[in-house]
C-alpha positions, 0 to 999 in steps of 0.5 A: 104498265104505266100509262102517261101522256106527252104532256105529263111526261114532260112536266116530270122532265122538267120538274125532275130535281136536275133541270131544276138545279140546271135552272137554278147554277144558270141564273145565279151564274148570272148575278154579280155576285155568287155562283152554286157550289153545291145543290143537295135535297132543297138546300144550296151552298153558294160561294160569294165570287167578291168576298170568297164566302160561302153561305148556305140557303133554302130554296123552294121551287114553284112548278106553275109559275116555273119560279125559285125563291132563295132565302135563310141565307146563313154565311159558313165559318171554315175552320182549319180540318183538326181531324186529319190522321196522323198514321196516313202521313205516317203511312205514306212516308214509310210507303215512300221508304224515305228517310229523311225525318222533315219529309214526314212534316211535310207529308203530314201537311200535304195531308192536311190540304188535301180537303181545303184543295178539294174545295178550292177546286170545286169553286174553282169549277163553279165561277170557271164559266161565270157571267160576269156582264152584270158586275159593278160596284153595288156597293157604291150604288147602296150608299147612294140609295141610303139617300132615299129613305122617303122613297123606299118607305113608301107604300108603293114601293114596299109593295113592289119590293114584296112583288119582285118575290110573288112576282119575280123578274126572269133574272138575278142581279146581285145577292146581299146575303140577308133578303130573298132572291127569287127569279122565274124561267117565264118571260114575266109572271104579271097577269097584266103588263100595262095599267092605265085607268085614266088613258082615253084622254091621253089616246085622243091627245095623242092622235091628234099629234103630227108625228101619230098621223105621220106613223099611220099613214106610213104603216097604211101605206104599208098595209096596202102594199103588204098586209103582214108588214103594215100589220107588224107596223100597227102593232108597234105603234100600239106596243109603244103607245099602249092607251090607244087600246081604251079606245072604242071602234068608232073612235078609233075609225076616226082617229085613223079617217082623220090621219090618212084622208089628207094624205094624196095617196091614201085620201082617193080609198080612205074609208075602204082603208080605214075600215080594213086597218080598224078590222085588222086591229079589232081581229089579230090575233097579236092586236089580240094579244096585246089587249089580253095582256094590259088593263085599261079603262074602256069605260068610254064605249058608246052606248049603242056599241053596248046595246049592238053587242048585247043584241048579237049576243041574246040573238045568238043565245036564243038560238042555242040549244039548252045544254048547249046554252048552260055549258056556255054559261058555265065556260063563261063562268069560269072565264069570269072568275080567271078574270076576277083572280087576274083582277085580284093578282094584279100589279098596283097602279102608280100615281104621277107622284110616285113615277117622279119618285123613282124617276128622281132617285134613278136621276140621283143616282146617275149624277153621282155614282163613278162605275160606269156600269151602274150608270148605264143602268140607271140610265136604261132605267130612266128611259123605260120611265121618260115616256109621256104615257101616264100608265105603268108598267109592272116589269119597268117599276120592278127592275127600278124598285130592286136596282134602289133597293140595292 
């Protein structure tokens, strides 16, 4: 008897070749442009839904990071079915016992369509449930684009083109039946979803703002009150403004003391508040996180934060036993080196020069395209980038690069 456990069956489930092809008609279904006619060993046949092409390509499916690439697109010429039997026209006129002569063409003919009216039902039911929300005149938008060759020569932006296939997005936006298209059931596959290596400057000019201060005393306020609903209050403050995490705890302690100790209802308790909200935001598990998933440079923690953290650990490990001990070091070995292989695996930082870049091409392009629809996203696009936060954002630089390389 074979022996497996839920997990292991689960895995075969969703690895089984239908889910994946389910998978795969749901997000082509999707794009602008192209529905799944046929799925058979690991190749597709698509239908192009503007042109009423077809075309064939590989695909290869990738269990870990539940990703598909698409590629080896080669387009399919149909030819008029020559070899149609003669004697099954004949056959079904005489069936028919009819005598009219011309009633053998036209079943002769009727015989003849049966194959192209087959795969006009077979596409038929391809595109009958098709998304057509992302539909638009990409074309007008890569004649445009054709404007930013600097641009897409660039080094940068040549890395994030072959990112968007190492690391795809979780949607499909058009096929232009030459390059690959690849696409993940994940909510994003970057090991780290904010870089900023210059971001304590920017967290103590941000701090020391009016509207910084108005936003925590509200969320304080609301702390007291209910500690969930100031906590989800705190995490949004530090989701939209993600450098606060470079600071240390007694930068942070002060950035707080010094937004609510003026306030007349928060002034009366703010060290107890101070240090209950820095406690939370040091111990959540959505702070938590948060922290996991954006790099940043904490370079700017105290000394004596270093030492005092490094003494509570040598006092802990003088305690433990040794077998204990050499598991802990390996367990922290392999921790080290996930990190080291995120480290690797990361996204590349942008300068400020190749933010303006892409925030000028994407301005470009909402000033000159007609179709509505691309300019709603061109213009979506530019509000991911019109933020005084100097960090990047692998997921926001990825849509840009794909909708200018258009």
């Amino acid at each position: 008897m074979a022996k497996m456990t839920y997990g292991q069956l689960h895995g075969v489930i969703m690895n089984d070749n239908t889910n994946i092809e389910n998978m795969i008609r749901g997000f082509i279904n999707e794009s602008a442009n192209a529905s799944v006619v046929a799925v058979y060993d690991d190749s597709l046949v698509l239908v192009d839904t503007i042109n009423e092409e077809f075309y064939s390509c590989n695909y290869h499916y990738n269990p870990d990071t539940l990703s598909v690439i698409l590629e080896g697109f080669d387009k399919i010429e149909l030819e008029e079915d020559d070899s149609v039997d003669f004697k099954v026209a004949v056959k079904d006129y005489l069936i028919s016992e009819d005598d009219e002569p011309r009633n053998l063409l036209n079943s002769f003919m009727k015989t003849l369509n049966k194959s192209k009216s087959a795969i006009e039902t077979v596409v038929s039911e391809a595109i009958a449930d098709k998304d057509y929300s992302n539909a638009a005149d990409y074309e007008e938008l890569s004649f445009i684009n054709a404007e930013f060759e600097d641009l897409r020569e660039s080094e940068f932006f040549k890395n994030y083109q072959e990112r968007l296939i190492t690391h795809p997005l979780n949607n499909v936006l058009v096929l232009d039946w030459e390059n690959p298209v690849a696409f993940t059931l994940l909510e994003t596959t970057e090991p780290k979803a904010y870089i900023n290596s210059q971001s304590k400057d920017k967290a103590k000019k941000l701090c020391s703002t009016k509207d910084f201060k108005k936003k925590m005393c509200a969320a304080c306020k609301e702390f007291v009150e209910d500690v969930d609903e100031g906590g989800d209050m705190l995490i949004e403050m530090f989701s939209n403004n993600l450098s606060l995490f470079s600071l240390n705890k007694t930068e942070l302690k002060e950035a707080v003391a010094k937004a609510i100790m003026l306030d007349p209802q928060l002034n009366g308790e703010y060290k107890k508040i101070t240090e209950a909200v820095v406690h939370f935001i040091s111990n959540d598990d959505g702070f938590q996180y948060l922290r996991e998933s954006i790099d940043i440079d904490d370079a700017g923690e105290d000394e004596g934060e270093k030492k005092a953290e490094q003494k509570e650990t040598d006092d802990l490990n003088s305690k433990v036993p040794a077998d204990d001990s050499e598991k802990k070091d390996e367990g922290e070995k392999k921790d080290d080196s996930e990190e080291k292989k995120e480290d690797e695996d990361k996204a590349a930082e942008l300068t400020a020069e190749d933010k303006e870049k892409l925030v000028s091409a994407l301005k470009t392009v909402v000033e000159k395209v007609t179709d509505e629809k691309l300019k709603e996203m061109a213009e979506n696009l530019l509000k991911k980038f019109d933020v005084e936060d100097e960090g990047t954002r692998p997921e926001d630089v990825k849509e840009a690069v794909r909708f200018l390389s258009i």
